[in-house]
C-alpha positions as CSV (number, residue, x, y, z in Angstrom):
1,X,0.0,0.0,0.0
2,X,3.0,2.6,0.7
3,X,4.5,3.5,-2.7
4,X,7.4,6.2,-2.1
5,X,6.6,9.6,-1.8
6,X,8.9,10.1,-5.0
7,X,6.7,8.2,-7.3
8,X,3.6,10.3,-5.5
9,X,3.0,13.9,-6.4
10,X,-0.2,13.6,-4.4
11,X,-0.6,13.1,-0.5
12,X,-2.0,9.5,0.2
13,X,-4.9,10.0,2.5
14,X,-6.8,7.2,4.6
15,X,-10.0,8.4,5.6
16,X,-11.2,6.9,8.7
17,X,-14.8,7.0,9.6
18,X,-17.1,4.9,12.4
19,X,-19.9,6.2,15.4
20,X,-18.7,8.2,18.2
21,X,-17.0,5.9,20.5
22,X,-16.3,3.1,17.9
23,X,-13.2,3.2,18.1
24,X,-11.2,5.5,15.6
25,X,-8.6,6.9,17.9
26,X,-7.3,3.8,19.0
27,X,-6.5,2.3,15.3
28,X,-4.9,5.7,14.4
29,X,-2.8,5.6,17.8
30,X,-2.0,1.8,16.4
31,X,-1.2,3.2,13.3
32,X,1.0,6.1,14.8
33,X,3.1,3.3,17.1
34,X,4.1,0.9,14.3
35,X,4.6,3.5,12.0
36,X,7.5,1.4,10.6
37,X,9.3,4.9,9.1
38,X,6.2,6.2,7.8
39,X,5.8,10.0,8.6
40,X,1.5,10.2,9.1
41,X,-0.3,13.8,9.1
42,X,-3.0,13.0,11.2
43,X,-5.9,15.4,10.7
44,X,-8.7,14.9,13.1
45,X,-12.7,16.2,13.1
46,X,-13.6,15.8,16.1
47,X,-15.1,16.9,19.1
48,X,-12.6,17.3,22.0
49,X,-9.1,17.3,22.0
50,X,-6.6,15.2,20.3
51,X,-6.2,11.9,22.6
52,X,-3.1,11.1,20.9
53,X,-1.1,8.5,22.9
54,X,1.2,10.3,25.5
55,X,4.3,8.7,24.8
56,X,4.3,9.2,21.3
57,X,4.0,13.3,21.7
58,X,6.8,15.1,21.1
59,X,5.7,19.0,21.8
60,X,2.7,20.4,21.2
61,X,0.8,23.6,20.3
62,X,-2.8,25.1,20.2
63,X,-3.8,23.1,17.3
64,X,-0.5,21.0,16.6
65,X,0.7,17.8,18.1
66,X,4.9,16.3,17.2
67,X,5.4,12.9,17.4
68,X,8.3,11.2,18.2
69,X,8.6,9.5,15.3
70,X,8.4,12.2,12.9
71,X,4.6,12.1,12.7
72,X,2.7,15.6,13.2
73,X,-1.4,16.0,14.4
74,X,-3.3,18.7,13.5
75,X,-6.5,19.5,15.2
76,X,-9.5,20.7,12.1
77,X,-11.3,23.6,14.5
78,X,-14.2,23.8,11.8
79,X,-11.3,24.8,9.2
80,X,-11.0,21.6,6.8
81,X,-9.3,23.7,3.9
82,X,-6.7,25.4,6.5
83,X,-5.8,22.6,8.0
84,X,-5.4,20.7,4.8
85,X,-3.5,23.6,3.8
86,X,-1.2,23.7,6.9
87,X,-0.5,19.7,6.4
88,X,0.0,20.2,2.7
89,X,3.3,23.0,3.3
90,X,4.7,20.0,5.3
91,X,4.3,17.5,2.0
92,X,7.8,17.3,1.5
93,X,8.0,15.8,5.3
94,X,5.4,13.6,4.9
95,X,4.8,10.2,3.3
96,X,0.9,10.1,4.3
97,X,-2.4,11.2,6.3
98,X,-4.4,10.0,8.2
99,X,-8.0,11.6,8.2
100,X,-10.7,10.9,11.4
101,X,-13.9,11.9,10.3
102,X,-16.1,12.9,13.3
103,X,-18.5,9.9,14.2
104,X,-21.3,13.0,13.6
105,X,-20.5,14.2,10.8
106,X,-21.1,12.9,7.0
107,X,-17.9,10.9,5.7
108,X,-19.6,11.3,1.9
109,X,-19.3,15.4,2.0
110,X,-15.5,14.8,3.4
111,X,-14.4,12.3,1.2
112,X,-15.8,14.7,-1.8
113,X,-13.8,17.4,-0.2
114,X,-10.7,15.5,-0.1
115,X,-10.9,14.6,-3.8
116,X,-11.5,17.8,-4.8
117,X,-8.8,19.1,-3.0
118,X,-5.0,19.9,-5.0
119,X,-2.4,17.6,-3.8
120,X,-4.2,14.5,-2.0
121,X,-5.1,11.1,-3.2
122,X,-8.1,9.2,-1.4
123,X,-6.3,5.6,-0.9
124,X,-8.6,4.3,1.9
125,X,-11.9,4.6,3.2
126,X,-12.2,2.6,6.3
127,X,-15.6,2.2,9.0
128,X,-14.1,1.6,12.2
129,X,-17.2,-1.0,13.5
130,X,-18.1,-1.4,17.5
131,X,-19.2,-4.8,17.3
132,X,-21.2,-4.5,20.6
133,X,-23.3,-1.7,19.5
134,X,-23.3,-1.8,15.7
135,X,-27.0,-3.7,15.2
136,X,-28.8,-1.4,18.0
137,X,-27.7,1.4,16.4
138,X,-28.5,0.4,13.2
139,X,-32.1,0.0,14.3
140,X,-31.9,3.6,16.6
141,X,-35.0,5.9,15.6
142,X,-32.4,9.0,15.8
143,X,-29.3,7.7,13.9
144,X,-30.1,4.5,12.4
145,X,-30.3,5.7,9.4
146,X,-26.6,7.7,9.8
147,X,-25.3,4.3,10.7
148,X,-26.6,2.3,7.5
149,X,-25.3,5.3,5.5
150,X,-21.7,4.9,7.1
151,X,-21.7,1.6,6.1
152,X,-23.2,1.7,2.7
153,X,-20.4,4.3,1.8
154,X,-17.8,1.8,3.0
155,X,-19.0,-0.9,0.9
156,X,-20.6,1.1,-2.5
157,X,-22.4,-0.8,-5.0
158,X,-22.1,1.8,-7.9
159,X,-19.1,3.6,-8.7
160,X,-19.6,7.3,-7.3
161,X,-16.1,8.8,-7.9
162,X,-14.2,8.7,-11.1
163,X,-11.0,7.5,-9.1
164,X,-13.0,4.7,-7.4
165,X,-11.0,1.8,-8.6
166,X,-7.9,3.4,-6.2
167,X,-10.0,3.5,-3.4
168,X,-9.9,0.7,-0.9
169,X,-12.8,0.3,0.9
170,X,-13.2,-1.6,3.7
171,X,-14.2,-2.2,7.5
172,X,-12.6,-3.0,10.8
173,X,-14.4,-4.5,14.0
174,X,-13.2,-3.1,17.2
175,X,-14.4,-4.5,20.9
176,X,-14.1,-7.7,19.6
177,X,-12.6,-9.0,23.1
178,X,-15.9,-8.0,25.0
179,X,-17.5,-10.4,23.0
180,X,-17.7,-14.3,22.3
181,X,-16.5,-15.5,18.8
182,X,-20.4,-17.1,18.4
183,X,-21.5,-13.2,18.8
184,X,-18.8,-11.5,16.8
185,X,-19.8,-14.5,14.1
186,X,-23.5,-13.1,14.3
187,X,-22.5,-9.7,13.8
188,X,-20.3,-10.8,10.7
189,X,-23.0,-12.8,9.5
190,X,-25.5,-9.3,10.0
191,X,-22.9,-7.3,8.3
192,X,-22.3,-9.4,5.4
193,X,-26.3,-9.3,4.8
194,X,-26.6,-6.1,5.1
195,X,-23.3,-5.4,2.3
196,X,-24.9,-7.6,0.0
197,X,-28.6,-6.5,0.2
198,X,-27.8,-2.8,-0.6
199,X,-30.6,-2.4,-2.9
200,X,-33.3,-3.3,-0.1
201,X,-31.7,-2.6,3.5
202,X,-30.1,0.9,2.4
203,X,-32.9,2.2,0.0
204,X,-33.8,4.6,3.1
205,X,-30.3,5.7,3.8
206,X,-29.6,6.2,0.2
207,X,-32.8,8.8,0.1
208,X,-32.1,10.9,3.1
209,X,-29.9,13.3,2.9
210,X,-30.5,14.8,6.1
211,X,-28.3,14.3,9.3
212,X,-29.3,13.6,12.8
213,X,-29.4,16.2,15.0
214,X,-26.4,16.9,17.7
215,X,-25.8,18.9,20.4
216,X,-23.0,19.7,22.4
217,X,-21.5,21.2,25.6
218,X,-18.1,21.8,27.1
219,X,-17.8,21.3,30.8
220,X,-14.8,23.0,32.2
221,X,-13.3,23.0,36.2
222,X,-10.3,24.6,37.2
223,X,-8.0,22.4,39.8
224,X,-8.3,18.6,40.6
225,X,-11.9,17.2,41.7
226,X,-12.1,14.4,44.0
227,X,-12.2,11.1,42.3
228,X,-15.0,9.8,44.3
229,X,-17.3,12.9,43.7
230,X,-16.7,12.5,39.9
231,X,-17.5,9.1,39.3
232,X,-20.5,9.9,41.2
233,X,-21.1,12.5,38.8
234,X,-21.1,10.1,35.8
235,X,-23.0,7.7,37.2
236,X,-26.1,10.6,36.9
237,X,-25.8,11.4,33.5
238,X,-28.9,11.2,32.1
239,X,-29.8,8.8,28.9
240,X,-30.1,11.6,26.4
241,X,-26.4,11.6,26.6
242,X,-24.8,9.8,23.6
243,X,-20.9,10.6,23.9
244,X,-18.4,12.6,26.5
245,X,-14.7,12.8,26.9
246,X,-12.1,15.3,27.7
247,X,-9.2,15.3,30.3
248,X,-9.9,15.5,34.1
249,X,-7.5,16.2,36.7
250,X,-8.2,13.8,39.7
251,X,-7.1,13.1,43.1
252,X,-7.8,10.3,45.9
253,X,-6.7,8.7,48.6
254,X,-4.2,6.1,46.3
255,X,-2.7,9.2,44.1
256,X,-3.1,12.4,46.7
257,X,-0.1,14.4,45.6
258,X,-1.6,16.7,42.6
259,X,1.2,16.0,40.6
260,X,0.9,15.9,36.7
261,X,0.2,12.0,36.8
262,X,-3.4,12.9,37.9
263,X,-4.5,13.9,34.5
264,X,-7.0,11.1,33.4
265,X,-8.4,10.6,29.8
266,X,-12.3,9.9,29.9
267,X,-14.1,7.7,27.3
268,X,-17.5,7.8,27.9
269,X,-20.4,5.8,26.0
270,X,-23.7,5.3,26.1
271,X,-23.6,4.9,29.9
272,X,-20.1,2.8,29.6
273,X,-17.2,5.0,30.4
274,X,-13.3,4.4,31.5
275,X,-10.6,6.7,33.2
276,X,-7.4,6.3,31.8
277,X,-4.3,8.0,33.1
278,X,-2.8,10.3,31.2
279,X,0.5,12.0,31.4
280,X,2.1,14.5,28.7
281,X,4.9,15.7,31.1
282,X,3.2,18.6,32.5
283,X,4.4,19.8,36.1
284,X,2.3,21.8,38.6
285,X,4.0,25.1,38.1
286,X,2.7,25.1,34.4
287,X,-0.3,26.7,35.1
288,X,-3.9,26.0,36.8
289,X,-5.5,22.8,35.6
290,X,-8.4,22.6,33.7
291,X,-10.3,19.8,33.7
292,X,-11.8,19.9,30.2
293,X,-15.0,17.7,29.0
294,X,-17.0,17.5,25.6
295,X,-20.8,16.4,25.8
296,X,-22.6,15.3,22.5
297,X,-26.3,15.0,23.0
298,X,-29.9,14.2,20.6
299,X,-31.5,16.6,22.1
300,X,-30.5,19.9,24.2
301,X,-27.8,20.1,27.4
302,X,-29.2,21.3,30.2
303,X,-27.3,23.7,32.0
304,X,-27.1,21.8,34.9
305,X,-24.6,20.1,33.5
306,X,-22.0,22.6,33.6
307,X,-22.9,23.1,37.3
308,X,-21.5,20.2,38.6
């Protein structure tokens, strides 16, 4: 799949689409760690920050993340076209990008941006798949529809680009370990019905050209919160929350020194969330922390939220 960049006057891009929480970080964080001499752009559309694996960061800026391998991150912030712009003066340091598409946001209006933008090359469309949600949310009332059309893109029964034969489409199942192989085999068999019954199980998908509906709030709290009291906190979240993560700054009886380890990364699910620590190398005399969260929501936020 890697030709040399000196055969390739175009950047090679791998777009990488999936559902919030399915997964998309992790393969490009697998991606960035067995790089194997590869330099990656990694652009990411996204809500929240870029949770970029800590020992693989380098420095960082606002918007811009160096890797220790040679890699570079650069955040979108609504700006597709200067962003692409910023990762395309660094061609010449590059051998290929890496694209995450925001599990909100329509992967067929970004990959028609990317080919019609100077100097890339669409390679790879990949749907990153959570096996242990993928048929609920296939049959939601609010995204179901979004969910068929991600995969329906990923497997496309007529030609829709002029390049298409160069594309390589395809899907990857994540959370495979929180199931057993007679479930994941379901799944497989539901997926490989639903790829090769387009015509019928997609007509819908293929006629709406609306988008669900999101919502979103940021949540910020300066210095650490008790550990205790926060999990707590999630445990209330009401059910019209579909995604949340950020950074949090934590203390508790086992870590009660406030030191830069405290800094946790929060995944957070449908109800199923995970604190993972976190450490870029900050020290406490770099500033105040900020705890910093990112709630995605059907339906309105209530202001309560950010009152906790």
């Amino acid at each position: 799949m890697f030709e040399s960049r000196a055969f390739l006057s175009d950047l090679p891009v791998t777009l990488v689409t999936g559902y919030l929480g399915s997964g998309k970080t992790t393969y490009i964080n697998e991606r960035l760690s067995d790089a194997h001499g590869v330099r990656y752009a990694v652009m990411v559309n996204d809500f929240g920050e870029l949770n970029i694996d800590a020992e693989l960061i380098a420095a960082s800026t606002e918007r811009t993340i160096s890797l220790t391998n040679g890699c570079v991150c650069c955040s979108l912030a609504d700006d597709m076209d200067a962003a692409m712009e910023q990762v395309q003066q660094l061609a010449h340091e590059l051998d290929w990008v890496l694209f995450e598409a925001s599990g909100v946001a329509d992967p067929e209006r970004i990959k028609t941006k990317i080919e019609a933008r100077p100097g890339f090359a669409l390679r790879e469309f990949l749907t990153i798949i959570d096996v242990t949600r993928i048929k609920s949310l296939a049959q939601d009332k609010y995204i179901g529809q979004h969910i068929k059309r991600q995969l329906q893109l990923t497997h496309p029964s007529t030609p829709d680009s002029t390049n298409v034969q160069d594309i390589e489409y395809g899907t990857r199942l994540s959370k495979t370990d929180l199931l057993s192989a007679a479930a994941i085999a379901d799944v497989q068999s539901w997926l490989a019905h639903f790829n090769s019954n387009n015509e019928s199980d997609c007509d819908d998908a293929r006629k709406s050209d609306g988008m669900p509906r999101f919502f979103t709030r940021t949540v910020e709290k300066t210095g650490f919160l008790n550990r205790k009291i926060f999990e707590h906190w999630l445990s209330t979240v009401g059910p019209e929350i579909i995604r949340m993560k950020g950074f949090v700054y934590l203390t508790d009886d086992n870590m009660p020194d406030r030191g830069a380890t405290n800094r946790y990364l929060l995944q957070w699910v449908s109800g199923q969330w995970s604190l993972e620590l976190f450490n870029s190398g900050g020290s406490e005399t770099d500033g105040p922390r900020r705890s910093r969260l990112i709630m995605i929501s059907h339906a309105p936020i209530g202001e309560h939220y950010a009152q906790h």
